[in-house]
py3Dmol code that shows the C-alpha trace and the ligand (Angstrom):
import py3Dmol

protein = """\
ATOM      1  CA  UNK A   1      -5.476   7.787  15.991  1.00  0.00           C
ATOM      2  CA  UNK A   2      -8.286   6.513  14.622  1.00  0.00           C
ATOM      3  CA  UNK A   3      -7.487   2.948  13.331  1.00  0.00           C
ATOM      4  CA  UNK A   4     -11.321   2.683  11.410  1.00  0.00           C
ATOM      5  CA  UNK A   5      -9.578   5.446   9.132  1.00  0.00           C
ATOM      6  CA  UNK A   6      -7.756   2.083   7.549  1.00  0.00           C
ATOM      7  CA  UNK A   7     -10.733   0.797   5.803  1.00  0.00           C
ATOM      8  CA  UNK A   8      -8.863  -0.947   2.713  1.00  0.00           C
ATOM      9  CA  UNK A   9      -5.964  -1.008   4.185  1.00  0.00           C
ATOM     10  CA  UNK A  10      -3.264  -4.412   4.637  1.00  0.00           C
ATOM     11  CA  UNK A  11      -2.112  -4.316   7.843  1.00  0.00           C
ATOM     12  CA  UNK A  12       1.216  -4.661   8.906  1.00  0.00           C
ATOM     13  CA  UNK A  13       4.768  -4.718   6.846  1.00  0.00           C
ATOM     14  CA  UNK A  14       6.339  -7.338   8.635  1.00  0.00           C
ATOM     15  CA  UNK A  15       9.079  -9.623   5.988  1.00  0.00           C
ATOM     16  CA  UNK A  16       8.713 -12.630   8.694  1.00  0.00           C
ATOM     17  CA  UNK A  17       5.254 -13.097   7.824  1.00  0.00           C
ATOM     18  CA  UNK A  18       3.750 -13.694   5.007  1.00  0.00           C
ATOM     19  CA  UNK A  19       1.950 -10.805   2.874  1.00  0.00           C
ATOM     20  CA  UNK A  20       1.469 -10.746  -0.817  1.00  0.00           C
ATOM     21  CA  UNK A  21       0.496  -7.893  -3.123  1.00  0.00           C
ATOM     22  CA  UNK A  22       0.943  -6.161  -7.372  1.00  0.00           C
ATOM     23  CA  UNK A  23      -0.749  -4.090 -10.154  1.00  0.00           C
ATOM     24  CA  UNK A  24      -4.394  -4.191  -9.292  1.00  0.00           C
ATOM     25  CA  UNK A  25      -5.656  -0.783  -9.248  1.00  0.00           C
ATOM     26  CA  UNK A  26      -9.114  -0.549  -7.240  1.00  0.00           C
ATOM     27  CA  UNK A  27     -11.091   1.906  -9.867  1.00  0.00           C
ATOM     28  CA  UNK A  28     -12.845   3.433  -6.762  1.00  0.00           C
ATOM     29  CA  UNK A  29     -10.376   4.540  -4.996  1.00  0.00           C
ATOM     30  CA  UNK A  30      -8.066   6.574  -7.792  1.00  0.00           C
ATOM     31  CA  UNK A  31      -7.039   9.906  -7.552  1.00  0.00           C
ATOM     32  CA  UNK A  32      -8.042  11.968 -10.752  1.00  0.00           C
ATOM     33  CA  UNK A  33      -5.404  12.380 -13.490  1.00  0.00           C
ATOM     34  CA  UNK A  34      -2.751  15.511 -13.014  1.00  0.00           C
ATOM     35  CA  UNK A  35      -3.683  16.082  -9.506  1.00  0.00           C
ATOM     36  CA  UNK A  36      -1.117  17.191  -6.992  1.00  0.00           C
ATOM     37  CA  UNK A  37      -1.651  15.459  -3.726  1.00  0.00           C
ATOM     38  CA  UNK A  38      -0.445  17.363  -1.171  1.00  0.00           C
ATOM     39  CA  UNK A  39       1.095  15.057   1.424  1.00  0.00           C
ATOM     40  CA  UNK A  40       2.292  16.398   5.378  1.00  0.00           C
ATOM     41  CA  UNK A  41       3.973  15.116   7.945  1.00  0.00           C
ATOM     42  CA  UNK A  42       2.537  14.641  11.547  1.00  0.00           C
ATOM     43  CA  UNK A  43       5.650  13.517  12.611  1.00  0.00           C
ATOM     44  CA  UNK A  44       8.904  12.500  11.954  1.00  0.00           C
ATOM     45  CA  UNK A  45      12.850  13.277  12.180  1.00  0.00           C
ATOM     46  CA  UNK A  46      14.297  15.138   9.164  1.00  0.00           C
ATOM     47  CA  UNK A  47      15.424  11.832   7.921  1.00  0.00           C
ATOM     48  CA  UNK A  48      12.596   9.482   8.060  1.00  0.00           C
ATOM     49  CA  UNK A  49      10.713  12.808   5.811  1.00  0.00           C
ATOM     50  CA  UNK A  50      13.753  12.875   3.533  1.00  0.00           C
ATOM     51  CA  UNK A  51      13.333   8.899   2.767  1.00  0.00           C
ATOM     52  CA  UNK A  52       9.661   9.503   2.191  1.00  0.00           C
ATOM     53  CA  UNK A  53      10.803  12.497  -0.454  1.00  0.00           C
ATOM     54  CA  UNK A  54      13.403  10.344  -1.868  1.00  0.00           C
ATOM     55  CA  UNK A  55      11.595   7.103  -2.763  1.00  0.00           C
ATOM     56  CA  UNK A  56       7.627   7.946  -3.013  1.00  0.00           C
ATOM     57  CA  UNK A  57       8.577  10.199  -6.397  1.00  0.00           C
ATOM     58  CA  UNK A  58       9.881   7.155  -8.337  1.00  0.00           C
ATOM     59  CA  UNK A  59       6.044   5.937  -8.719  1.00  0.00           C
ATOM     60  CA  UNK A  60       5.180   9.091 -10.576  1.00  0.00           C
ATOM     61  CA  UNK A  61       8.385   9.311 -12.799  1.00  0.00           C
ATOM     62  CA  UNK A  62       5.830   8.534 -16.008  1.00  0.00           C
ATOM     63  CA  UNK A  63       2.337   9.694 -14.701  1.00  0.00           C
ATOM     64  CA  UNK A  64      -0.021  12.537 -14.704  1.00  0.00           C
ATOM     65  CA  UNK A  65       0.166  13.109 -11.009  1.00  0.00           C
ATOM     66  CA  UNK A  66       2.510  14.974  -8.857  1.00  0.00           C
ATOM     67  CA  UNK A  67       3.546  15.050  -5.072  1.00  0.00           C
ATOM     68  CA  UNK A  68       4.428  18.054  -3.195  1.00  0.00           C
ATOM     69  CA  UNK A  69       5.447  17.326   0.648  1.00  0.00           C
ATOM     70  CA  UNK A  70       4.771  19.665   3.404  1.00  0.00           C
ATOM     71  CA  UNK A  71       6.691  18.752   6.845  1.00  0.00           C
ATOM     72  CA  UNK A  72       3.647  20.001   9.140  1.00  0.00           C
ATOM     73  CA  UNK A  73       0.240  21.116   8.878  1.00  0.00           C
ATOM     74  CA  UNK A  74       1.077  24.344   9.520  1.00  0.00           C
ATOM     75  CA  UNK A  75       3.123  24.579   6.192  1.00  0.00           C
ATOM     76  CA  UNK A  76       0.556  22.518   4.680  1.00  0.00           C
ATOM     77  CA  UNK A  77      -2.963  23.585   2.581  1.00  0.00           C
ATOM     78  CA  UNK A  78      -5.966  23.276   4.236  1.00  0.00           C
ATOM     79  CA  UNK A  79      -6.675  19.982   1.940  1.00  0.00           C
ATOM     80  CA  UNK A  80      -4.455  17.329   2.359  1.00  0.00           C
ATOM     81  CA  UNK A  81      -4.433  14.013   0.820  1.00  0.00           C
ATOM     82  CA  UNK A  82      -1.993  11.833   2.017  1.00  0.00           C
ATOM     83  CA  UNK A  83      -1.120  12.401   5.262  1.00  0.00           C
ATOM     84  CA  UNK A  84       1.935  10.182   7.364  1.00  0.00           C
ATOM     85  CA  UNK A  85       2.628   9.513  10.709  1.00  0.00           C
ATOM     86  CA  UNK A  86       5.782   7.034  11.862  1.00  0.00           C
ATOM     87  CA  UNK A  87       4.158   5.736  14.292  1.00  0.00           C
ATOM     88  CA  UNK A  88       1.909   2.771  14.885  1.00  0.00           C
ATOM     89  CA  UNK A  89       1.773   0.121  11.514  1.00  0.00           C
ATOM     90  CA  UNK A  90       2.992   0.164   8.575  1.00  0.00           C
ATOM     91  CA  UNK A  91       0.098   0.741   6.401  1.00  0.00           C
ATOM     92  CA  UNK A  92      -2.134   2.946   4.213  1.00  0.00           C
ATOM     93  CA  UNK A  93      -5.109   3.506   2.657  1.00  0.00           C
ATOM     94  CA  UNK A  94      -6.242   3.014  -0.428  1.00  0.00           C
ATOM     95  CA  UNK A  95      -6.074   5.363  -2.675  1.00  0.00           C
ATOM     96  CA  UNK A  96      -8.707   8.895  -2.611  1.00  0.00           C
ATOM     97  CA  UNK A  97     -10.457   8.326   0.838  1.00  0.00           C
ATOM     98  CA  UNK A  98     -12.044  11.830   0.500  1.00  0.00           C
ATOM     99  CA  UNK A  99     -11.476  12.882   3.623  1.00  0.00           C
ATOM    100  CA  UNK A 100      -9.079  15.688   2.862  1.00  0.00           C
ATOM    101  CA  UNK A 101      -9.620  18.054   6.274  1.00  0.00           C
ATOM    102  CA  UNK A 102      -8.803  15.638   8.760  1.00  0.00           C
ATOM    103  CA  UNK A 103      -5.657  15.547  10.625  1.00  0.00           C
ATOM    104  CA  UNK A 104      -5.556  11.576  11.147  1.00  0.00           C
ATOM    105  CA  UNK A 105      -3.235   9.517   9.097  1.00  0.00           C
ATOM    106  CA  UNK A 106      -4.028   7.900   5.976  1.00  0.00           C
ATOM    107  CA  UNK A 107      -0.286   5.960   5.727  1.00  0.00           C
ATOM    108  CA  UNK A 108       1.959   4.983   8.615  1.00  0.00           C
ATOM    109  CA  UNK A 109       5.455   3.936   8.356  1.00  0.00           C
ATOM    110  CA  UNK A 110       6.571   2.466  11.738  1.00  0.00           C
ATOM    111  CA  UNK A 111       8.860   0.049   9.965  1.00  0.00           C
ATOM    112  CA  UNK A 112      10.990   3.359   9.121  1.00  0.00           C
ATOM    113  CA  UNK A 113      12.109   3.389  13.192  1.00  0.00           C
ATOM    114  CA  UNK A 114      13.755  -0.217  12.978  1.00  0.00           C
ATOM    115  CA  UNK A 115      17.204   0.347  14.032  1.00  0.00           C
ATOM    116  CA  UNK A 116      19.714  -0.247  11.349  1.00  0.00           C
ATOM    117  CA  UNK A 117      17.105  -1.708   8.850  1.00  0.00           C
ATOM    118  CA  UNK A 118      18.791  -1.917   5.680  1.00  0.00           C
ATOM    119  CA  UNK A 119      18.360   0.862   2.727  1.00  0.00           C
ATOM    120  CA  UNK A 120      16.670  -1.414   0.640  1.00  0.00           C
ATOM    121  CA  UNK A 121      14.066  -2.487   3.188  1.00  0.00           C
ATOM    122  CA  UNK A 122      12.939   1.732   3.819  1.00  0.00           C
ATOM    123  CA  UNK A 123      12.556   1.797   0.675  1.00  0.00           C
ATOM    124  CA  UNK A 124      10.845  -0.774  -0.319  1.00  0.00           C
ATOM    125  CA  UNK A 125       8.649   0.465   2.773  1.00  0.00           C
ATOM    126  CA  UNK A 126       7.976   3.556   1.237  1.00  0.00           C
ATOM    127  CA  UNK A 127       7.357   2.261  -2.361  1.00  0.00           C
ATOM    128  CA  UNK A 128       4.749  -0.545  -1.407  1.00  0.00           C
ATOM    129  CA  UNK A 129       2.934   1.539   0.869  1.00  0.00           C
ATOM    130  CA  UNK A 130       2.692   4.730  -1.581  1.00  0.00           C
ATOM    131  CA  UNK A 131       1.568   1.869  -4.092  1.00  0.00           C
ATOM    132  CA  UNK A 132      -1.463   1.687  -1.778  1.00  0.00           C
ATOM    133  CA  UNK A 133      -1.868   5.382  -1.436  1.00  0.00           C
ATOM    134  CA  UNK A 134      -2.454   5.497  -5.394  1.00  0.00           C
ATOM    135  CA  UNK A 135      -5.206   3.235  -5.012  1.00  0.00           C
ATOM    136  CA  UNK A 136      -2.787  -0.209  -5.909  1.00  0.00           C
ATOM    137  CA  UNK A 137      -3.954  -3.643  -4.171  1.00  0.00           C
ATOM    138  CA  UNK A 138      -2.300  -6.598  -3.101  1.00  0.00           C
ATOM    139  CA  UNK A 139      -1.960  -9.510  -6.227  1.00  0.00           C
ATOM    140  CA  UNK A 140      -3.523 -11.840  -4.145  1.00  0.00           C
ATOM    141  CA  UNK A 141      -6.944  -9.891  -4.378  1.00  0.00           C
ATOM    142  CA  UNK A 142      -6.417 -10.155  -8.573  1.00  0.00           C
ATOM    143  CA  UNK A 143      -8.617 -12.018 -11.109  1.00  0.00           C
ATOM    144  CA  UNK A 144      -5.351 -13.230 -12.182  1.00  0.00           C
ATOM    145  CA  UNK A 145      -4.253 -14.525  -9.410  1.00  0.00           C
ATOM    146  CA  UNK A 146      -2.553 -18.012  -9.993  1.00  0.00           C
ATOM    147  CA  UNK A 147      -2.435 -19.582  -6.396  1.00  0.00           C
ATOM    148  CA  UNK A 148      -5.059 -20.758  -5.003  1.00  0.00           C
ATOM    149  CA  UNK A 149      -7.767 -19.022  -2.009  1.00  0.00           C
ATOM    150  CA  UNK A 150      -5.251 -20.101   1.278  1.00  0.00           C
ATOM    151  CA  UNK A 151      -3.502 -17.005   1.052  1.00  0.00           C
ATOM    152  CA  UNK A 152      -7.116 -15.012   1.439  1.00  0.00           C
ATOM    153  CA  UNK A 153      -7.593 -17.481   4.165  1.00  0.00           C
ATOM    154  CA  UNK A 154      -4.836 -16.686   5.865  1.00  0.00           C
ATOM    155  CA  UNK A 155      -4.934 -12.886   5.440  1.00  0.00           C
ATOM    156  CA  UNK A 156      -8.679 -12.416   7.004  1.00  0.00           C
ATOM    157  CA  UNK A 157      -7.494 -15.048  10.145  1.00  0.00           C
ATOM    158  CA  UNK A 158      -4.373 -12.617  10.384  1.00  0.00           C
ATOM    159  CA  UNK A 159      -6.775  -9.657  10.268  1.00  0.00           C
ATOM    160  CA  UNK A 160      -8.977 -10.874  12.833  1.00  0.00           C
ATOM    161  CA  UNK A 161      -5.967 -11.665  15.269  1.00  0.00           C
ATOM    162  CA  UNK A 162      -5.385  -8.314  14.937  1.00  0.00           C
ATOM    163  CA  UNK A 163      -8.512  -6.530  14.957  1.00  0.00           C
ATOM    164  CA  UNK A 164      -9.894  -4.173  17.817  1.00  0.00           C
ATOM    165  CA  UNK A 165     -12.784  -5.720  19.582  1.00  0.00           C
ATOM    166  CA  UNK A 166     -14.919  -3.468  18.311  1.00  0.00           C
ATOM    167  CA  UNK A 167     -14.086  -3.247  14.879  1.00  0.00           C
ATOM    168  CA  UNK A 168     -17.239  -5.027  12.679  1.00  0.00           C
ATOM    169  CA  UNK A 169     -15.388  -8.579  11.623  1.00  0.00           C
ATOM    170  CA  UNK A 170     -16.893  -8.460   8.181  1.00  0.00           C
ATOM    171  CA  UNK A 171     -14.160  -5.979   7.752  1.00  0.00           C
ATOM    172  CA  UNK A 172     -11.175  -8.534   7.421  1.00  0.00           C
ATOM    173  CA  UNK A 173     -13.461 -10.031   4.977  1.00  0.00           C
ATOM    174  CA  UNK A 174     -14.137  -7.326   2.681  1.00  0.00           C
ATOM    175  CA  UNK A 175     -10.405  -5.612   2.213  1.00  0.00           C
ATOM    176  CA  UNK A 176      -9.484  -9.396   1.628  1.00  0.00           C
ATOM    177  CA  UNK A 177     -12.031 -10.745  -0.720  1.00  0.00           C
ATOM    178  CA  UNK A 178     -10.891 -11.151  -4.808  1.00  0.00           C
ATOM    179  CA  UNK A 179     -11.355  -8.402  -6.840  1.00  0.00           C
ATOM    180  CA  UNK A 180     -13.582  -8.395  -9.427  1.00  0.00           C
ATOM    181  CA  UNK A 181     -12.741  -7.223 -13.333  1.00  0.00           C
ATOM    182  CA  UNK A 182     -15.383  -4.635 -13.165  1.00  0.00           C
ATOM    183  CA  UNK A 183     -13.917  -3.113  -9.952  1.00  0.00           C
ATOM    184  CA  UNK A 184     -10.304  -2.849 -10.741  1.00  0.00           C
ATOM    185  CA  UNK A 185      -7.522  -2.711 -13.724  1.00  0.00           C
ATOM    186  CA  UNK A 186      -5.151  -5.182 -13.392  1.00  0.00           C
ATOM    187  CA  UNK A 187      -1.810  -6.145 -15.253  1.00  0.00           C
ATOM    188  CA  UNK A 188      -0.853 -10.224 -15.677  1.00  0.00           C
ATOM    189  CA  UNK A 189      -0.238 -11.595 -12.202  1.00  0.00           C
ATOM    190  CA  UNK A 190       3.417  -9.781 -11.476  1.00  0.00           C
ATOM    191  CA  UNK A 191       6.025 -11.746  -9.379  1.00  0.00           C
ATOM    192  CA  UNK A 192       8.107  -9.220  -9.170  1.00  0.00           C
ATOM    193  CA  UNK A 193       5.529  -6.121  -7.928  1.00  0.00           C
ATOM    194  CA  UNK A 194       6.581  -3.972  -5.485  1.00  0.00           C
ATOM    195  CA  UNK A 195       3.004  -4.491  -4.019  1.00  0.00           C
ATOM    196  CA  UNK A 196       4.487  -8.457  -3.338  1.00  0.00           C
ATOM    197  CA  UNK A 197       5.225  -9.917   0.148  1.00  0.00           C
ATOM    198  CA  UNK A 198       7.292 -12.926   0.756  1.00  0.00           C
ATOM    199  CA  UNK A 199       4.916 -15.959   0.923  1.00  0.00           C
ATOM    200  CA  UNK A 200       5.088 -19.447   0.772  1.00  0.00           C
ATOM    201  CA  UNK A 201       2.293 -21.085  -1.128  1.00  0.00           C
ATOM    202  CA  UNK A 202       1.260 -24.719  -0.840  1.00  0.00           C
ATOM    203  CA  UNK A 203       0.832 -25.961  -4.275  1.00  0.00           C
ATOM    204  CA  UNK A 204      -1.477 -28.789  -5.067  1.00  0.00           C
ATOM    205  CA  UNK A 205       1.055 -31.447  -5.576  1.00  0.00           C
ATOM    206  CA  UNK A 206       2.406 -31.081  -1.937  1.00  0.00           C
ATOM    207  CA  UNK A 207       5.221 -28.490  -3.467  1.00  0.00           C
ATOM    208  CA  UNK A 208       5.653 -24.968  -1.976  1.00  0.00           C
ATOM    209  CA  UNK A 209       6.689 -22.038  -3.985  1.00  0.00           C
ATOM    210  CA  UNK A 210       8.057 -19.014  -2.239  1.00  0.00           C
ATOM    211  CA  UNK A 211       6.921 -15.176  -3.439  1.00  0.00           C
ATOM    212  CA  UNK A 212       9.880 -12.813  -2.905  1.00  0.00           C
ATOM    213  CA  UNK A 213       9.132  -9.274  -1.815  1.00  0.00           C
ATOM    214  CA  UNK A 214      11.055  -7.078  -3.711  1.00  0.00           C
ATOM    215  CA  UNK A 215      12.552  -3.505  -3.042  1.00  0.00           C
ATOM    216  CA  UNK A 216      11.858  -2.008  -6.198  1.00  0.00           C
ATOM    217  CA  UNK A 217       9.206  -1.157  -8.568  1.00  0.00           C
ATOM    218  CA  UNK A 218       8.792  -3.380 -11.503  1.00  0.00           C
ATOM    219  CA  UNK A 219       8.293  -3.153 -15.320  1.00  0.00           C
ATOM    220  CA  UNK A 220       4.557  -3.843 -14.424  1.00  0.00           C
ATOM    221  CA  UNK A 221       4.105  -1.501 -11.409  1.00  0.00           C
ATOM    222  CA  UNK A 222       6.038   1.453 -14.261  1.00  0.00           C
ATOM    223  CA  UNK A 223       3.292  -0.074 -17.086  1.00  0.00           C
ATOM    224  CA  UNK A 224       0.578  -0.097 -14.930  1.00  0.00           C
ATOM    225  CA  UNK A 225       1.084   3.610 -13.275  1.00  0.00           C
ATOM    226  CA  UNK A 226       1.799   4.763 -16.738  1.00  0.00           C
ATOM    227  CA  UNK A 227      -1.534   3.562 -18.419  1.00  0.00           C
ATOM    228  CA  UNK A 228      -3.871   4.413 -15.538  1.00  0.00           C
ATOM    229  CA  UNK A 229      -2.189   7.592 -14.442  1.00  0.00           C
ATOM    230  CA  UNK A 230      -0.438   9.171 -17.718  1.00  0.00           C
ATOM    231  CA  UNK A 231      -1.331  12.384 -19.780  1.00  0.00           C
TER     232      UNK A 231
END
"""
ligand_1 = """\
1
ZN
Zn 0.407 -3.925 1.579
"""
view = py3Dmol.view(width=600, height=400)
view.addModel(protein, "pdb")
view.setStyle({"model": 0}, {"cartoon": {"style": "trace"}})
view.addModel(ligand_1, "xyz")
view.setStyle({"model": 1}, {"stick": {}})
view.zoomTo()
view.show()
């Protein structure tokens, strides 16, 4: 697999550390309004596929866009656009990479082979990383942001740590780095996003405050798919 295919992507899904995300939709990366992305499976058991088909619809309940799920490439039109493997991270891309003939993965969702992981936690697995698959971004990236730069700090250190040798390094910078007004639509900073990890943030006044991640999609993450994505 080719990891450089994970160019905006966030790395792992891992509750024990500490991630952060919400409704920041990079303008670059969306897919056009009523489009069908066709998504396939590279692999998977029958049930992992039927979580994906379960959970990754409730994003599009009030948009313009439509998923229709092919279990192999064989099954599957020549252009795909989301394409999932369960192996490796737990991850995606960002939104419309363009590369629609490929067979490598765009989303990965290793956390889905956890034994016994609770019901909530697949699907708040599937839900955050389909939020990046529609182009969404971590909160910690917005303008609106309320906390601070440490988080950023921490995220790019985290990237490096994990980074193949040779990957470039200003990579861990760029995915990382605050996005700008011009380059993405944003809702108020959102607690309770989907797109949220659990995180402790050191506040100026030597208090900590503790963002929860949450295992279902929010009146903001519904708002925000509805204005950018509707009819
Ligand atoms: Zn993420």
């Amino acid at each position: 697999m080719k990891f450089k295919v994970f160019f905006a992507l966030t790395i792992l899904f891992n509750l024990s550390s500490s991630y952060l995300g919400a409704a920041v939709l990079l303008k670059a990366n969306m897919w056009s309004k009523n489009m069908t992305l066709n998504v396939v499976f590279i692999d998977g058991s029958d049930q992992q596929k039927q979580w994906v088909k379960t959970y990754a619809p409730l994003w599009l309940e009030d948009s313009s866009l439509s998923f229709s799920f092919y279990d192999d490439f064989e099954s599957a039109p020549k252009a795909t656009h989301i394409r999932i493997s369960f192996t490796g991270n737990t991850a995606s891309v960002a939104g419309d990479h363009k590369d629609y003939f490929s067979k490598d993965p765009t989303l990965l969702l290793n956390r889905l082979n956890e034994t016994d992981l609770p019901h909530r936690y697949i699907k708040q697995a599937v839900l955050h990383e389909f939020g990046h698959a529609l182009g969404f971004e971590h909160e910690y990236r917005s303008p609106n942001w309320p906390h601070g730069n440490q988080i950023i700090d921490k995220q790019i250190k985290r990237c490096l740590s994990l980074m193949n040798m040779d990957m470039d390094s200003q990579h861990c910078h760029k995915i990382n780095q605050p996005l700008s007004r011009q380059s993405a639509f944003v809702t108020a900073y959102d607690k309770f996003s989907i797109m949220n990890y659990t995180h402790n943030v050191e506040l100026n006044d030597n208090q900590s405050k503790t963002v929860t991640a949450k295992t279902t999609l929010s009146f903001l993450d519904k708002l925000a798919i509805r204005n950018w994505y509707g009819n």
